[in-house]
TORDREN-305674 format. One record per residue (C-alpha): residue number from 0; z negated, y negated, x. Coordinates in Angstrom, 3 decimals. Example, Ala and Ser with C-alpha at 12.3 -4.5 7.8 and 13.67 -1.06 7.14 Angstrom:
% residues 2
+-----+----------+----------+----------+
! num !        Z !        Y !        X !
+-----+----------+----------+----------+
!   0 !   -7.800 !    4.500 !   12.300 !
!   1 !   -7.140 !    1.060 !   13.670 !
+-----+----------+----------+----------+
This chain:
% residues 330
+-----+----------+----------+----------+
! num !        Z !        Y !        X !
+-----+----------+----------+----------+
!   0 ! -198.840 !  -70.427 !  225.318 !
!   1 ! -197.943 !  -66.832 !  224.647 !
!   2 ! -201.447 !  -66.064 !  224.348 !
!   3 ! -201.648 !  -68.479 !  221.526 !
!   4 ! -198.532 !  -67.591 !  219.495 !
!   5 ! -199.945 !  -63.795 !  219.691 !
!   6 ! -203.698 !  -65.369 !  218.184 !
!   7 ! -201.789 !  -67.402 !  215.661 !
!   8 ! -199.437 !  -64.094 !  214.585 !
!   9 ! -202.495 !  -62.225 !  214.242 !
!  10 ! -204.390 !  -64.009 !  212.420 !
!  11 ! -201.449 !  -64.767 !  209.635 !
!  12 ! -201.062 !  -60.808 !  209.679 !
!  13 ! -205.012 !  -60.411 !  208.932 !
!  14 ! -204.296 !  -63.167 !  206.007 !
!  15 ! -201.736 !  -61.252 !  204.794 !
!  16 ! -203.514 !  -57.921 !  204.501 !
!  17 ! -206.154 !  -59.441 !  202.757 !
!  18 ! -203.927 !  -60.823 !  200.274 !
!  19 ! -202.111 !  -57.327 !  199.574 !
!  20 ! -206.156 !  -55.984 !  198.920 !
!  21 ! -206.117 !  -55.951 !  194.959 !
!  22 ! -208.883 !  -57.694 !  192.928 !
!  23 ! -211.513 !  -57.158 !  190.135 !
!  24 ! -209.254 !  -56.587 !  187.197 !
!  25 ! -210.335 !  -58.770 !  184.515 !
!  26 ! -209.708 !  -57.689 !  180.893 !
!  27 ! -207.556 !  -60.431 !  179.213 !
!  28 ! -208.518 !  -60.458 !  175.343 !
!  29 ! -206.327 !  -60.432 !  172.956 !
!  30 ! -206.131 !  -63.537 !  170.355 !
!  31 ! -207.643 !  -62.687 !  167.086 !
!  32 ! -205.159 !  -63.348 !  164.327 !
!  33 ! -206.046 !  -66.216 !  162.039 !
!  34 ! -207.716 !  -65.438 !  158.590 !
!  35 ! -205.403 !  -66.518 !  155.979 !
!  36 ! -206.328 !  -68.346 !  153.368 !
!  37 ! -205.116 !  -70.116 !  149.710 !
!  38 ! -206.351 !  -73.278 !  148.232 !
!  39 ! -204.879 !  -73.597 !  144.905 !
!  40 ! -204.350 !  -77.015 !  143.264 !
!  41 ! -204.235 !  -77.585 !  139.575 !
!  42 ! -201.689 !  -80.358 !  139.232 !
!  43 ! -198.349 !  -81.076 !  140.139 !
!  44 ! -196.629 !  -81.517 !  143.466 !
!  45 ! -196.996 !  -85.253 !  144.927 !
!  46 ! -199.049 !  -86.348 !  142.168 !
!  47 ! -201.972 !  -88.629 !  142.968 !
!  48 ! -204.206 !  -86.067 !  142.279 !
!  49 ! -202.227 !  -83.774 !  144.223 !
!  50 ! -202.087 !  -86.482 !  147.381 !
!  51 ! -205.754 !  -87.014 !  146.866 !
!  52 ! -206.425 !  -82.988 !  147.965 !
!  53 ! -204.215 !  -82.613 !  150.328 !
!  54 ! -205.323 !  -85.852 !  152.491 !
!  55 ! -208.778 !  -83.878 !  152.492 !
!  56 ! -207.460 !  -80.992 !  153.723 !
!  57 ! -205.875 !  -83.138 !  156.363 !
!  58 ! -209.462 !  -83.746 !  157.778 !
!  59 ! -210.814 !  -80.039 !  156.492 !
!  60 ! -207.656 !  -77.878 !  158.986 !
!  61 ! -208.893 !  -78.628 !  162.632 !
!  62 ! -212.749 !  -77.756 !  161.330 !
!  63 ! -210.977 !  -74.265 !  160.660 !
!  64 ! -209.820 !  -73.274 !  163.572 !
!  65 ! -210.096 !  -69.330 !  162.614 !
!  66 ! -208.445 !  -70.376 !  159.251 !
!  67 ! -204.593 !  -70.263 !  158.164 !
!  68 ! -204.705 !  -72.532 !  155.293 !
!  69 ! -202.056 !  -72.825 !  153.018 !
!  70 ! -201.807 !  -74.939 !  149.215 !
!  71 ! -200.045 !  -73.643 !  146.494 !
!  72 ! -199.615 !  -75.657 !  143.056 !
!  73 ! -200.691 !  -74.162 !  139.807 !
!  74 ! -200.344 !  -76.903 !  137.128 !
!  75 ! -200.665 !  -76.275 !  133.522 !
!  76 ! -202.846 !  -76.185 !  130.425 !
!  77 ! -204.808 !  -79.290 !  131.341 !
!  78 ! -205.626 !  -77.464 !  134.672 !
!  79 ! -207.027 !  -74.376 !  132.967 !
!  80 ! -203.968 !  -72.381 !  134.735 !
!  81 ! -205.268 !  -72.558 !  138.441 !
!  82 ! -208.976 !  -72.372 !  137.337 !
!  83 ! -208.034 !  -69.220 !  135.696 !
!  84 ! -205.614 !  -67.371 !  138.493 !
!  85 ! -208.949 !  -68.620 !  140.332 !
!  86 ! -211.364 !  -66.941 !  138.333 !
!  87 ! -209.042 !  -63.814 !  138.790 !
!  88 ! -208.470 !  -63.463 !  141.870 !
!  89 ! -209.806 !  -61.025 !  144.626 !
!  90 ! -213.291 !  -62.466 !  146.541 !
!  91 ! -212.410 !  -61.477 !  149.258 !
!  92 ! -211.971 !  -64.760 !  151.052 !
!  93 ! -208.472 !  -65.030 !  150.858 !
!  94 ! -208.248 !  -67.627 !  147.868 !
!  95 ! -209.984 !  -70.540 !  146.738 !
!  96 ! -209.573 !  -73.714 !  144.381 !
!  97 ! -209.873 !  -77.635 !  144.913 !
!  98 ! -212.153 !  -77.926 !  141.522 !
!  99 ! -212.676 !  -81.078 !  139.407 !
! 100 ! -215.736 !  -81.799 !  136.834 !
! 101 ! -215.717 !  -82.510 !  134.193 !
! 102 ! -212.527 !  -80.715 !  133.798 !
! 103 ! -214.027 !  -77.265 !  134.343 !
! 104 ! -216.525 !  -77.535 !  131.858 !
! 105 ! -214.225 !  -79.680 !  129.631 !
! 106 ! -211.919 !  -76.321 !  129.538 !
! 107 ! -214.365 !  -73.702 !  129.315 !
! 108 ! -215.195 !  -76.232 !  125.544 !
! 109 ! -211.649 !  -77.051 !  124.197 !
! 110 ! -210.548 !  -73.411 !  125.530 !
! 111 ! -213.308 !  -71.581 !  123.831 !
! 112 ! -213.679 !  -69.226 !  127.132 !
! 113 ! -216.847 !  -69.276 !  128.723 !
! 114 ! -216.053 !  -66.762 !  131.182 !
! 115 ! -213.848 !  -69.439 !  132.709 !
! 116 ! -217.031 !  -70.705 !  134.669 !
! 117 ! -218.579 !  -67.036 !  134.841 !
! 118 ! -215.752 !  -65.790 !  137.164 !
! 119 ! -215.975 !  -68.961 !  139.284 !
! 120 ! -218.540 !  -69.424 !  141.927 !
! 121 ! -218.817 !  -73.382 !  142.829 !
! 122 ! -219.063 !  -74.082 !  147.097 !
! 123 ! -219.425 !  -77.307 !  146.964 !
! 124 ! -218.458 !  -81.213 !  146.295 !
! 125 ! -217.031 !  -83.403 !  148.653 !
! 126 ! -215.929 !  -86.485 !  146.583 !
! 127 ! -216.896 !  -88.794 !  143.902 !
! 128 ! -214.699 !  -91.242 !  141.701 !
! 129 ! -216.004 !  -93.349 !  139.062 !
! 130 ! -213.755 !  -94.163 !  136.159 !
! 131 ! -212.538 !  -97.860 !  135.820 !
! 132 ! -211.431 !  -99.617 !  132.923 !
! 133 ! -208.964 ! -101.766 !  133.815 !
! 134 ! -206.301 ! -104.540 !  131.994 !
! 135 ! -203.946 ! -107.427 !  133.377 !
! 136 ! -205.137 ! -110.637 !  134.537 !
! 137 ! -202.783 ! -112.446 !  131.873 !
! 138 ! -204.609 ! -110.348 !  129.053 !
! 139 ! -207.531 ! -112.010 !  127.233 !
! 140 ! -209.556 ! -108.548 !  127.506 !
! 141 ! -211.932 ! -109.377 !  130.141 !
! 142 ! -214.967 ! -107.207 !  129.464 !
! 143 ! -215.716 ! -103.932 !  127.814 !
! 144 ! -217.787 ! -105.728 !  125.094 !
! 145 ! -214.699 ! -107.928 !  124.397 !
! 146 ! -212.961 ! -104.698 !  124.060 !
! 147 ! -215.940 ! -103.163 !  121.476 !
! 148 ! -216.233 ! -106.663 !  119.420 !
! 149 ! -212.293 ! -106.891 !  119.146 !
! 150 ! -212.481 ! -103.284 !  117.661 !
! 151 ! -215.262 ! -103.683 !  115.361 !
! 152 ! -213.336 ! -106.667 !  113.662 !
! 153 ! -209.403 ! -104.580 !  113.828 !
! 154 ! -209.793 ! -100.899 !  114.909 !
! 155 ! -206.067 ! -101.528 !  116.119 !
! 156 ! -206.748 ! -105.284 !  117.607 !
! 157 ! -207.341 ! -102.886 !  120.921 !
! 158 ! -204.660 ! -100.205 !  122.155 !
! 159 ! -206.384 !  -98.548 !  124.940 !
! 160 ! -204.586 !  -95.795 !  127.173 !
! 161 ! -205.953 !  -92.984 !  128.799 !
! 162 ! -204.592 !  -89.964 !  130.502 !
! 163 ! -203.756 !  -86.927 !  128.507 !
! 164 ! -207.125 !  -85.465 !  126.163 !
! 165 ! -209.862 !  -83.989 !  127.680 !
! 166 ! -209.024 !  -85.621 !  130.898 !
! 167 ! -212.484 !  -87.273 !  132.662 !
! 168 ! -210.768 !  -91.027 !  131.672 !
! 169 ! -210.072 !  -89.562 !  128.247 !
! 170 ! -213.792 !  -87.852 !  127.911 !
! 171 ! -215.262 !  -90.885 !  128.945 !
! 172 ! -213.327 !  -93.479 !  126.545 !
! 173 ! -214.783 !  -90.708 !  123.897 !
! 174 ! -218.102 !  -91.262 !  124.997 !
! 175 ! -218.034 !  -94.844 !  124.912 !
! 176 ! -217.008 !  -95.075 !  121.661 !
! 177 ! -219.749 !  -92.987 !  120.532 !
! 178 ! -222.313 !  -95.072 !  122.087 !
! 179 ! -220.567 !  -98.608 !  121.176 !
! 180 ! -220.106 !  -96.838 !  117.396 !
! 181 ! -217.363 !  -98.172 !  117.025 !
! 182 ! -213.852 !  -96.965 !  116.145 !
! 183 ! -211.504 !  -97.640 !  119.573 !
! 184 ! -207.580 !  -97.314 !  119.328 !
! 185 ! -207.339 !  -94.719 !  122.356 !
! 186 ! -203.868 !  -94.289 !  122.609 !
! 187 ! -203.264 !  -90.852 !  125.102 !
! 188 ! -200.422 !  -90.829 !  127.483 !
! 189 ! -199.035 !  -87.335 !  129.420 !
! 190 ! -200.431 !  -88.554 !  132.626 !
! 191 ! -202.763 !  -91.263 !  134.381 !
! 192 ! -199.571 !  -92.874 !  136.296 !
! 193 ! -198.299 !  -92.989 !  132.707 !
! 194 ! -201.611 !  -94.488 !  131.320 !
! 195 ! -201.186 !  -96.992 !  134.405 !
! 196 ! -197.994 !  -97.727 !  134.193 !
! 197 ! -198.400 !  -98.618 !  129.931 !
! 198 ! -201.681 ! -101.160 !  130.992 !
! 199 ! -199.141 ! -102.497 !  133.963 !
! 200 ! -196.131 ! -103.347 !  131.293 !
! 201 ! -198.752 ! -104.314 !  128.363 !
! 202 ! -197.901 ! -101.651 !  126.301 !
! 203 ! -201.548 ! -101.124 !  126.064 !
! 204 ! -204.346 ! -104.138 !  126.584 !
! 205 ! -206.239 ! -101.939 !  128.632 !
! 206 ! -206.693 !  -98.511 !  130.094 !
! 207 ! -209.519 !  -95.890 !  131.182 !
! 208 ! -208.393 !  -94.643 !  135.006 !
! 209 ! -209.768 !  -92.890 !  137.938 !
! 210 ! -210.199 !  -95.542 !  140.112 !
! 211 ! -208.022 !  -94.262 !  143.235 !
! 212 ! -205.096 !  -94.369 !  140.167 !
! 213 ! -205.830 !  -98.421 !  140.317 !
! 214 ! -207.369 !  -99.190 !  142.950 !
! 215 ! -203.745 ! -100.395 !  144.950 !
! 216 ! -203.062 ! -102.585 !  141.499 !
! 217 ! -206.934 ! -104.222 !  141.304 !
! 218 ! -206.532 ! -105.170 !  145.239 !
! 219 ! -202.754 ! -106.611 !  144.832 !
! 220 ! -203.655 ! -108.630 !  141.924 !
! 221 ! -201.691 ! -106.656 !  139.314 !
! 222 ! -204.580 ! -105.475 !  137.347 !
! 223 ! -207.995 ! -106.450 !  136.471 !
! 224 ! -211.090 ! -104.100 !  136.229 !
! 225 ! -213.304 ! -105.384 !  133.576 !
! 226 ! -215.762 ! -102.364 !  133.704 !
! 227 ! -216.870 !  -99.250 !  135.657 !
! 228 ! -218.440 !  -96.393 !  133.836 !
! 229 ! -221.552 !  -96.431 !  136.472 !
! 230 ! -225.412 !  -97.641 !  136.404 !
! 231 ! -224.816 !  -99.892 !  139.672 !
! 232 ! -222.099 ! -101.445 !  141.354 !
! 233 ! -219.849 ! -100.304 !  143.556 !
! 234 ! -218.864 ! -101.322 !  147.209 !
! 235 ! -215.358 ! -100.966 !  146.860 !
! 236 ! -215.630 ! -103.303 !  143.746 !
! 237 ! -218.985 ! -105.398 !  144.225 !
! 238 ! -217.469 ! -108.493 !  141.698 !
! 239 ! -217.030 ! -105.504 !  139.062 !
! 240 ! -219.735 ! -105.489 !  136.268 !
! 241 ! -221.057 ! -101.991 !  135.571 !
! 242 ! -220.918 ! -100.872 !  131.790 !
! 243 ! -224.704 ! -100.614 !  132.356 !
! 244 ! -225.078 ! -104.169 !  132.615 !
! 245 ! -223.394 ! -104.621 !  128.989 !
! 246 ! -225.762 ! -102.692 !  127.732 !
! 247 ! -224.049 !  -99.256 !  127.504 !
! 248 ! -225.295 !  -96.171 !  129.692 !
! 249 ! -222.397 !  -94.527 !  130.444 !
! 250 ! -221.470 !  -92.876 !  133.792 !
! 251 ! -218.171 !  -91.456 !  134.000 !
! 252 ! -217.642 !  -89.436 !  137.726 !
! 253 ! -214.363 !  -87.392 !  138.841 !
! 254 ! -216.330 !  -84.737 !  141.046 !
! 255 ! -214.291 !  -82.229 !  143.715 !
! 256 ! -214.641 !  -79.855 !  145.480 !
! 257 ! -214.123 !  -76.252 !  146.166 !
! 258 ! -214.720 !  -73.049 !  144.814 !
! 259 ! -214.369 !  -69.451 !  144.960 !
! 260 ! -213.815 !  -66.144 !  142.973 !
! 261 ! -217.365 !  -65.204 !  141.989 !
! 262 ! -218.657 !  -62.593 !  144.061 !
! 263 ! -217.128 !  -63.508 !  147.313 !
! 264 ! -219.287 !  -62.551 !  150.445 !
! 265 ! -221.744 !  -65.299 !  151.541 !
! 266 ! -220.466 !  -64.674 !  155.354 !
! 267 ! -217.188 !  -65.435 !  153.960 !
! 268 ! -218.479 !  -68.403 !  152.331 !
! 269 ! -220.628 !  -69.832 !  154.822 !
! 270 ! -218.398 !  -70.688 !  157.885 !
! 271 ! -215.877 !  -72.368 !  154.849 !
! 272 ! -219.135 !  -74.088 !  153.572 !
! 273 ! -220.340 !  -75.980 !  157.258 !
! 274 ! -216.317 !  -77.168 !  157.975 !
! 275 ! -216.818 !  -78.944 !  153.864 !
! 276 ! -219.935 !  -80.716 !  154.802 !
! 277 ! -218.742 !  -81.790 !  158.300 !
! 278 ! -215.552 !  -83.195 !  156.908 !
! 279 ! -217.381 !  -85.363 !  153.989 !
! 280 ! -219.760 !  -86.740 !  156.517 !
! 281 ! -216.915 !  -87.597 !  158.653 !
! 282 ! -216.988 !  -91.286 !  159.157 !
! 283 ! -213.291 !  -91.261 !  159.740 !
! 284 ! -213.215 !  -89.189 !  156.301 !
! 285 ! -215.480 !  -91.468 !  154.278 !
! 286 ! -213.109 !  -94.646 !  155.895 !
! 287 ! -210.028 !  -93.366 !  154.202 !
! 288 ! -212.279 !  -92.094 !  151.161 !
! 289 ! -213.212 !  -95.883 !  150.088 !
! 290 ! -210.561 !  -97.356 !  150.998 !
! 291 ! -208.546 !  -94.834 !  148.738 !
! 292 ! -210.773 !  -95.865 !  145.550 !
! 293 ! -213.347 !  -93.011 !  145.835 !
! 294 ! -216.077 !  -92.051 !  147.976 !
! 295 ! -217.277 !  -88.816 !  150.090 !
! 296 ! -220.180 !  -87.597 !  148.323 !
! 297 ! -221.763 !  -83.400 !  149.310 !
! 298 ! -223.433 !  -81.530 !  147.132 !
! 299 ! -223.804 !  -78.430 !  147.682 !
! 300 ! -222.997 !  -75.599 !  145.212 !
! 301 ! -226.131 !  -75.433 !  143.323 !
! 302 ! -226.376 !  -79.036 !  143.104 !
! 303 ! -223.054 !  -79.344 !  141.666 !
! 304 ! -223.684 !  -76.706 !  139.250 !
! 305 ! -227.030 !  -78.530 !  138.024 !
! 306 ! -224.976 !  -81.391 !  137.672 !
! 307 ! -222.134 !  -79.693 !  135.486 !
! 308 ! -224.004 !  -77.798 !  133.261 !
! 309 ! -225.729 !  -81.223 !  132.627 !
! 310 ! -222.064 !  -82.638 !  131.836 !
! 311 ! -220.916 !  -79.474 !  129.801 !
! 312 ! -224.223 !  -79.369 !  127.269 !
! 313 ! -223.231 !  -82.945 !  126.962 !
! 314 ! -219.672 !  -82.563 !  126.266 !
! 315 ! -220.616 !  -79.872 !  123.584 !
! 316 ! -222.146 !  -82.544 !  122.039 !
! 317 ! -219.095 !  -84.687 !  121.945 !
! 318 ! -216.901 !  -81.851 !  121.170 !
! 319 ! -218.843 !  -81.134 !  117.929 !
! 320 ! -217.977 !  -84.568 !  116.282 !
! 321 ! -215.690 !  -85.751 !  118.672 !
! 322 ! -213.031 !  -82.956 !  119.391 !
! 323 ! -210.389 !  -84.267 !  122.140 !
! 324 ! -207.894 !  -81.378 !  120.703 !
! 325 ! -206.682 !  -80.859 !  117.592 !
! 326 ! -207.714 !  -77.389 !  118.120 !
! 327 ! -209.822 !  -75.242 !  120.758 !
! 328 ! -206.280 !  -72.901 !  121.873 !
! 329 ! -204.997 !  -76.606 !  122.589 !
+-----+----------+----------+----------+
């Protein structure tokens, strides 16, 4: 028994040398700080524009897990404000801009500054949103030709609200008149919830919206949409005529995206760029996209640049006999 106890105390003695013997050291690293990073937005504060951004983001933070991201407002001047503190500030990573078309190149018209879009560098687009005209169910407006026919007979027979001038709804009502030639009573209102709002009390008969600004209204019952500016139809609205199928070829998109001072490092840009594309081909992403009224759509940055200097020559165009402001300082 003794003999034992004196086997057992050795043994837990040997154990307990071993465990005094120090180890390998192993070098613990330290945690690289995150990058931080500004996304500025050029509208106000809990605006549906504003809401529409910052649920993207909400899918964009865990794909930047090196990445501090934080929004800051900039509203003004039809948006020109945040495109400009954009354009000017240092690419170095540290700032960039949720970016709408045809509202850059509507500003770099109307604004008479061209350098607007030099001293912006375009990433790339993640959604889409076609513009919607829409009315209510009790009004006898029930297609976009009614609209044109009623107009040719009384230019006023036919109030039709937009969002403020030089806004895509706005641009797009412009360009429809021009192809229906035909005089429209476009009535503007400070904001798309205001346009909405007028079309909801029938101050106006109808209205030119994004669709996420109607889309809640169309599916409850409390508005009509008697025409999207688009050559096919849509999923989210497969009932809803096209203005194609009237005869008029007019396709009116709300693209976004992001974009960056010009000049900022491609290794800066390219980690940013992957986390864009992953989140618009989310599945979870595209989900909330539809059922929000728009849809996920990449392109990347020279795509989307194609694409806008398409929209700008065009809007040129429009701006020579058509001018959306009374002058180009606004």
């Amino acid at each position: 028994m003794i003999t034992c106890r004196r086997g057992l105390l050795a043994g837990l003695s040997a154990s307990a040398a071993l465990a005094l013997v120090p180890g390998p050291t192993i070098a613990v690293q330290p945690a690289r700080p995150k990058r931080h990073v500004t996304l500025l937005l050029g509208f106000p504060e809990g605006s549906r524009p504003d809401k529409v951004a910052r649920d993207f983001v909400e899918f964009l933070v865990p794909r930047l897990p090196g990445i501090d991201l934080s929004l800051r407002n900039l509203p003004g001047d039809a948006g020109r404000t945040m495109l400009a503190a954009l354009g000017e500030a240092a690419p170095n990573g540290a700032t960039i801009g949720w970016v709408l078309t045809p509202n850059l190149p509507a500003r770099i018209i109307d604004r008479a500054d061209p350098s607007l879009g030099q001293r912006i560098q375009l990433i790339c687009q993640v959604e889409r949103e076609p513009v919607a005209f829409v009315s209510q169910p009790s009004d006898p407006v029930d297609a976009i030709q009614d609209i044109i026919q009623r107009a040719s007979e009384d230019a006023d027979a036919v109030p039709l609200g937009t969002p403020p001038p030089g806004s895509p709804p706005h641009l797009a009502t412009l360009r429809l008149q021009v192809l229906a030639q035909t005089k429209l009573n476009i009535v503007t209102f400070p904001s798309a919830a205001a346009a909405r709002q007028a079309v909801l009390a029938g101050n106006v008969s109808a209205a030119a919206l994004g669709l996420s600004e109607a889309i809640g209204d169309i599916r409850d019952g409390n508005l009509t949409a008697v025409g999207i500016a688009a050559r096919r139809r849509f999923g989210l609205l497969p009932d809803t005529p096209v203005l194609d199928e009237s005869g008029i070829p007019l396709a009116a998109f709300i693209r976004r995206g992001i974009a960056v001072p010009a000049g900022t490092p491609p290794d800066l840009i390219a980690p940013l760029s992957g986390a864009l594309r992953a989140t618009a081909e989310d599945e979870a992403f595209r989900d909330h996209a539809e059922a929000s009224g728009y849809y996920a759509a990449w392109e990347d940055g020279p795509a989307w640049l194609d694409l806008m200097q398409t929209e700008q020559a065009a809007l040129a165009k429009l701006w020579e006999t058509n001018p959306w402001l009374s002058s180009s300082g606004g």
